[in-house]
N, C-alpha and C positions, 0 to 999 in steps of 0.2 A: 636515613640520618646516619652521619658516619660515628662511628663507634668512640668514643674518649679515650684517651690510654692517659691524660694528663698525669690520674692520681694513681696509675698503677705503677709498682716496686717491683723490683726483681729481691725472689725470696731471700732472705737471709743474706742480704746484702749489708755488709756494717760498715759502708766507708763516709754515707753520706751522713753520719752522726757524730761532728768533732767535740769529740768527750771532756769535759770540765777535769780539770787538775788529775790527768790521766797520761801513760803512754802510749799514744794512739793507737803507735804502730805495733809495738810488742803487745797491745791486748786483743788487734783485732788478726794477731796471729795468732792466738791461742785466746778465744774467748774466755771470758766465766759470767755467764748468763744467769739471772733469777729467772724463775719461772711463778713463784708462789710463794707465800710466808702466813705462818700460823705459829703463835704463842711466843716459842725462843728460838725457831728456826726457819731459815730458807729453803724452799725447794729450789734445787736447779736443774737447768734446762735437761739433764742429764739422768735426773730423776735422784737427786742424794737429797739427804736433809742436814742443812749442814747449819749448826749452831750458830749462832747470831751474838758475837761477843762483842758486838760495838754498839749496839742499840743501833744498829741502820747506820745512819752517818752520828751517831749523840741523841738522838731522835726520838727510836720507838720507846719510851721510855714503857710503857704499859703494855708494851708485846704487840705483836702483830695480829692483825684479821680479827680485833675485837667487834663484836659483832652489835654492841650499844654504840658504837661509831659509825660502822657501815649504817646502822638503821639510820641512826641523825642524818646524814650526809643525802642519804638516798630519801629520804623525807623532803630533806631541805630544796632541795635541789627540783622537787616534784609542787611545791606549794611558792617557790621565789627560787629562779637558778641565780638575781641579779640585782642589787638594787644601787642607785647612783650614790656615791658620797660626798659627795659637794651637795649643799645647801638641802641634803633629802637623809633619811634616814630609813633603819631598820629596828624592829624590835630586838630581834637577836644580838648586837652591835650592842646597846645599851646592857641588858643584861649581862651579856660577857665579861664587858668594862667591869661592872659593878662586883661582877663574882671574882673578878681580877684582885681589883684593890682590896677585896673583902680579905683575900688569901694571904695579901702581901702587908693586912694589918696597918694601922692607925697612922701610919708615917706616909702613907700616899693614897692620893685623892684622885688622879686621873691616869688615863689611858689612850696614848695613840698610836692606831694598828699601821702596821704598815704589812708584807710580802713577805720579809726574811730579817734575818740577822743581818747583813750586811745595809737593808734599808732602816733598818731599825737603827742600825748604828749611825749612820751618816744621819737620820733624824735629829736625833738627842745631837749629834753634835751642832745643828743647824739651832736645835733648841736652847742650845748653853748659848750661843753667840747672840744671839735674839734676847734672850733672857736679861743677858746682861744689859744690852741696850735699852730692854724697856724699865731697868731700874734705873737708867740713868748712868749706866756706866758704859758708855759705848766703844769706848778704849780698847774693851777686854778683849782681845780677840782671840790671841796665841792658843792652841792646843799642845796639849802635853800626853803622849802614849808613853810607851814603855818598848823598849830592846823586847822582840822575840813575842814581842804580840801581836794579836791576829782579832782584827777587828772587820771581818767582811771581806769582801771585795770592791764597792767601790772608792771613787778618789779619796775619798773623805776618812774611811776606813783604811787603805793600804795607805794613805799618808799618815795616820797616828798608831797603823803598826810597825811592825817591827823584823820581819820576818824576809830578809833582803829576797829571794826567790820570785815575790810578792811585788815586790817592788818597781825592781832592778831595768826593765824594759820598758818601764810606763811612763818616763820621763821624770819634769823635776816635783811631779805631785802639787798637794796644798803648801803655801807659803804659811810661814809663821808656826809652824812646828818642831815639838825638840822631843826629846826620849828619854826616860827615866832607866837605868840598866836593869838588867833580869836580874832575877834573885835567883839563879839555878850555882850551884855553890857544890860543885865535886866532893873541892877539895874537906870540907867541912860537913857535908849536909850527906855523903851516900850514905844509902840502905837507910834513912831517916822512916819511922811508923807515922802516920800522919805528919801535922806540922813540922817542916826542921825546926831544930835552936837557931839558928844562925842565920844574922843576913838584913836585921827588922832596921840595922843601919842605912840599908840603903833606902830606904825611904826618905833619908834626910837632904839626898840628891835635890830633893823637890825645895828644899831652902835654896841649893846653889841653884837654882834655874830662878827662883824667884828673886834673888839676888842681881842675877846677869838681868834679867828683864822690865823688873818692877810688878810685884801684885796688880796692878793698877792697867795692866795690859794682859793679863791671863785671862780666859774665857773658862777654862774645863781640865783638868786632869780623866782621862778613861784608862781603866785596868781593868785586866778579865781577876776575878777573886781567883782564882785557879788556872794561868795559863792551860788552857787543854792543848792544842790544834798544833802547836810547838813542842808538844812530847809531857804534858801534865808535870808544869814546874809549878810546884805548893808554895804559896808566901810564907817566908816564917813568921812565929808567931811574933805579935805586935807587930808585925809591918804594915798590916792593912790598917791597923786603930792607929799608929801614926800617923799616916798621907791623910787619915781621917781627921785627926787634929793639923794638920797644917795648909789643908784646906781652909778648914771654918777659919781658922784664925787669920788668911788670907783673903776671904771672901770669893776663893774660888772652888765650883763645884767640882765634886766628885763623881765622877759614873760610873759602874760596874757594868761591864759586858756580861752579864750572868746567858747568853745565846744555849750555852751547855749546861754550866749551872743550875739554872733553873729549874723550877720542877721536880724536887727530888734527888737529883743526882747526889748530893752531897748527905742526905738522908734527911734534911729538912729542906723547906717551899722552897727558899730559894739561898744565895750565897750571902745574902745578908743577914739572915734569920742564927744560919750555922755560927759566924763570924762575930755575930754581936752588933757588925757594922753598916750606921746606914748612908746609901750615896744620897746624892741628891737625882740623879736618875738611873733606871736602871734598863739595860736593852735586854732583849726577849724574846724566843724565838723556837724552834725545833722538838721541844717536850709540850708548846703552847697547843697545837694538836696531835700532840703523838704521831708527828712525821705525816700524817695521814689528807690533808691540803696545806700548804705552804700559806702561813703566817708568821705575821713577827709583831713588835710589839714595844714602845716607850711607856714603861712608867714613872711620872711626875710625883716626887714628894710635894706636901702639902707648901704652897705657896706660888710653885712655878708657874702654874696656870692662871690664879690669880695673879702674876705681874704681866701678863698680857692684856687683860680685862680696864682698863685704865681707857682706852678709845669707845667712841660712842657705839653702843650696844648694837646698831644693824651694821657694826663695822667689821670687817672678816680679819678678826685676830691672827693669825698666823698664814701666811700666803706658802703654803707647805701642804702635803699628803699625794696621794696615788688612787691611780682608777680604782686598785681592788682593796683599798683599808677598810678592811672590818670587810670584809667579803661575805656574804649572806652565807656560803656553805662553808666556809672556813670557823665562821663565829658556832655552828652547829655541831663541824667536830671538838672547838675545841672547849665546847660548853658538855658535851658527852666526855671529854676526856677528863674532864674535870670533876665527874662524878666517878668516872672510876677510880681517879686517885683518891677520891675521899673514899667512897665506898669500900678498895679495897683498903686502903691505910697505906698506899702503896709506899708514899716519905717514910712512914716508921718502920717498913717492913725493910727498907732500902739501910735506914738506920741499924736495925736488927742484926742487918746479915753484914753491918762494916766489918765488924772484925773479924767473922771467920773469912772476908775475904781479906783481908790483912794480912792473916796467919798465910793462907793459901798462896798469894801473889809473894810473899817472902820466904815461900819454901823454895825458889827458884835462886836464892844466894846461892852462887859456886857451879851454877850451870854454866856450860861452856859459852864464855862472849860477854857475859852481865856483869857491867860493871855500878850499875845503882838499879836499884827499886824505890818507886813509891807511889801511897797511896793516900786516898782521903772517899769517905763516900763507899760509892762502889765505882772507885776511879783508879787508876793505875797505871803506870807508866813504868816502860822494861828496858833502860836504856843498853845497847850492846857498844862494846868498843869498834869502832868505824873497820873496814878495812883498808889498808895505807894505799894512800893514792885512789878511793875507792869510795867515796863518802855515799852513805844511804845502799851500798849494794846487800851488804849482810842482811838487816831488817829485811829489804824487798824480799832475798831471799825464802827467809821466813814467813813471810806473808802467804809466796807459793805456796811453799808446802804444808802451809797451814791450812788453806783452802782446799790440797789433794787429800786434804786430814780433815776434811767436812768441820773445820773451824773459820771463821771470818775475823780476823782482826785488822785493825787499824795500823798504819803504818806512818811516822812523821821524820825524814832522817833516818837515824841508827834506833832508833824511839820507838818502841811499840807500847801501844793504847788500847787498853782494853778500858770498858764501858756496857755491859752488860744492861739488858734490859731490868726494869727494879722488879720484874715478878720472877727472877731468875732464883733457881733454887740450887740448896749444897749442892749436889749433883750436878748440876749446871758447873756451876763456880771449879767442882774438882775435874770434870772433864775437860773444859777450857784449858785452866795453870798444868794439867796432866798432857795434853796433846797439845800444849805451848813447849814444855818440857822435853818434851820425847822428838821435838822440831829444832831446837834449839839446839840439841845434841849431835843431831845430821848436818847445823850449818857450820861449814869453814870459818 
C-alpha cells in the first residue's frame, strides 16, 4: 500500500497560514511565535516569558492555563464533544444562559449564543430589525453606528462601523446606514483621568439623524460603551445616558457592543452595570470564556423575546442561529470561568487596582511622542503623535521593541492599548508602563 504524504508539512513552514489583520510578509520574516501561557505570561518559541499586557487579544481576562477550565473543557469534551442546536438541546446551554442573565441582573431575561463578537453583533442587529417588525413596526429598518467603531467583521458589523481600513475594499456594504461622530476630542479632552468633561453634545447628532429619516424608520442605534479596537476612546460623561434618553423617547433600541467590555474589564460585570446605563441589547464575547473556546453571545432585555412569542407555539420564532450556538464545550469553559470570576472577585479586584493603574498609565505625560493618555477600568490607551507622511509606523515600532522587551501590547494606528489580564498585580502594572517607558524613549 502506498504510503500518504496528503497530510504531511514541511517543518516550520509559515506561508501556508494567511494571518487575520496581520503583516504577512514582515512577520513571517521575522516570526514571534507562542509556545505556552500561564498566569500573566507567554512563553515563546524562543523560551522568554514575556508579559501579557493585552489579555490575549481583550480576552484572557482571568489569566491563562487556568486549570478549573482545562478540567471543564476536557471533562466536557470526554461525556458530549457535540450536541445539535436546532430543535435539540443541552444541559450545559441552559444553565450558562441562566447564570448569564443572573450576572447581568433583573433587566434581561434571555440569551443567544452565537461563535464571536462579530456573530454576535450582526445577531442583535438581525434581532432589532425582526423585533421591530413583530411589534408591528416593520418600517424600522435603518441602522445607526458611530465614526471609528468597530463592531466585528462581518457585513452587518463593518457596515455600522466606523473604522474606514475595515471598510474601504468590501464594497458598498449594508443599505440604509448612517454614523453618529466619535467623541475622541484632542483638543479638549487630552491627558483626561477616566471620563472626559467634554463631548456628551455629540450625542444629540442622533436628533439630526432622526430628523433627516423619521423615527418611524430606525431599527437600532449600536455603540461600543468604550471604543477599544480604535485606540480606547471613553464617552464623556452623559453622552451614553443621553443616546439613552433619545432612544426611548424615539422608540429606537440601543445596543452596546460590550465584546471587550464585558466581564470586568471596566471593574464591574459589564459596561452597563459601571455607566448606570441600560441598552436594550447587549453583544458579548471574548472574557465569555476567557479566550479559552471561542464564543459570543446576545443578551435580550426583558420584553425582546416575548415580542417574538405572538406566532403559534410549534412555530420556529426566529429563522437565525449557527451550527455551534451554545456549543457543549464552549458552554463548560465559560460556566468554569464564570466561577472564577466569582470565586476570585476578579470585577472588584479589577475595580481595586483602577486607580493605581491610573496614576501608573499617566506617569508617561512628557515621554517622548505622547500626546494623550487614557484610561477607564484597567483599560488604557497611549496615543503617540503619527510620523508625517508615516501614519501608524511609530506605534508598530514600539510594539517591536516592546516584544524584544518580553512585553506584548496592543497596537491600533498611533494608539497603543494596554488591557491587562484582571488577576494582574502592582508589579505587573509597574513593569508594563516601566518597559512601555524605556521603549518609548528609543522610538523616533
Amino acid at each position: 500500500m502506498a504510503k500518504s504524504t496528503a497530510f504531511e508539512a514541511t517543518p516550520n513552514n509559515l506561508e501556508a497560514f494567511w494571518m487575520p489583520f496581520t503583516a504577512n510578509r514582515q512577520f513571517k520574516s521575522k516570526p514571534r511565535l507562542f509556545v505556552g501561557a500561564k498566569d500573566m505570561h507567554y512563553t515563546s518559541v524562543d523560551g522568554r516569558k514575556v508579559l501579557d499586557g493585552t489579555a490575549g487579544l481583550w480576552c484572557v481576562n482571568a489569566g491563562h492555563g487556568r486549570e478549573k477550565i482545562i478540567e471543564a473543557v476536557r471533562d466536557q469534551v470526554g461525556r458530549l464533544d457535540y450536541a445539535p442546536a436546532f430543535q435539540m438541546g443541552h444541559p450545559a446551554v441552559f444553565e450558562f444562559a441562566a447564570r448569564l442573565t443572573n450576572l447581568l441582573g433583573a433587566d434581561f431575561d434571555h440569551v443567544f449564543f452565537a461563535n464571536s463578537g462579530s456573530e454576535a453583533v450582526d445577531t442583535a442587529l438581525k434581532m432589532a430589525i425582526a423585533y421591530q417588525r413583530a411589534r408591528g413596526e416593520g418600517t424600522r429598518q435603518r441602522l445607526i453606528g458611530r465614526e471609528r467603531g468597530y463592531h466585528g467583521v462581518g457585513f452587518g458589523g463593518i457596515s455600522v462601523g466606523g473604522i474606514v481600513t475595515n471598510r474601504k475594499v468590501f464594497g458598498s456594504l449594508l443599505n440604509g446606514v448612517d454614523h453618529l461622530p466619535h467623541t475622541h476630542d484632542l483638543a479638549r479632552n487630552a491627558f483626561s483621568r477616566g471620563q472626559p468633561d467634554h463631548g456628551v453634545e455629540l450625542a444629540n447628532e442622533l436628533e439630526r439623524l432622526i430628523t433627516l429619516h423619521d423615527a418611524s424608520n430606525i431599527a437600532a442605534v449600536i455603540v461600543e460603551p468604550v471604543a477599544c479596537s480604535t485606540g480606547v476612546l471613553l464617552p464623556p460623561k452623559g453622552y451614553l445616558q443621553r443616546l439613552r434618553e433619545i432612544c426611548t423617547r424615539h422608540g429606537i433600541l440601543l445596543i452596546f457592543d460590550e465584546v471587550i467590555t464585558g466581564f470586568g474589564r471596566l471593574g464591574a460585570s459589564f459596561a452597563t452595570e459601571y455607566f448606570g446605563v441600560v441598552p436594550d441589547l447587549i453583544t458579548t464575547a471574548k472574557g465569555i470564556t476567557n479566550g479559552t473556546i471561542p464564543m459570543g453571545a446576545v443578551f435580550a432585555r426583558k420584553g425582546i423575546y416575548d415580542a417574538f412569542m405572538s406566532a403559534p407555539a410549534d412555530t420556529i420564532e426566529l429563522f437565525h442561529g449557527y451550527t455551534y450556538s451554545g456549543h457543549p464545550v464552549a458552554c463548560a469553559a465559560g460556566l468554569a470561568t464564570l466561577d472564577i470570576y466569582k470565586e476570585e472577585g476578579l470585577f472588584e479586584r479589577a475595580a481595586g487596582l483602577a486607580s493605581y493603574w491610573e496614576d501608573a498609565i499617566h506617569s508617561l505625560k512628557g515621554v517622548r511622542n505622547v500626546i494623550d493618555l487614557r484610561n477607564l477600568g484597567l483599560l488604557a490607551g497611549i496615543e503617540l503623535e503619527p510620523r508625517p507622511g508615516k501614519p501608524t509606523a511609530r506605534a508598530f515600532e514600539a510594539f517591536l521593541k516592546s516584544y524584544d522587551k518580553n512585553l506584548l501590547i496592543r497596537t491600533t494606528g498611533d494608539i497603543i492599548a494596554l488591557s491587562p489580564p484582571l488577576i494582574a498585580e502592582k508589579k505587573h502594572i509597574d513593569e508594563m508602563v516601566g518597559t512601555l517607558g524605556e521603549v518609548l524613549a528609543t522610538v523616533d
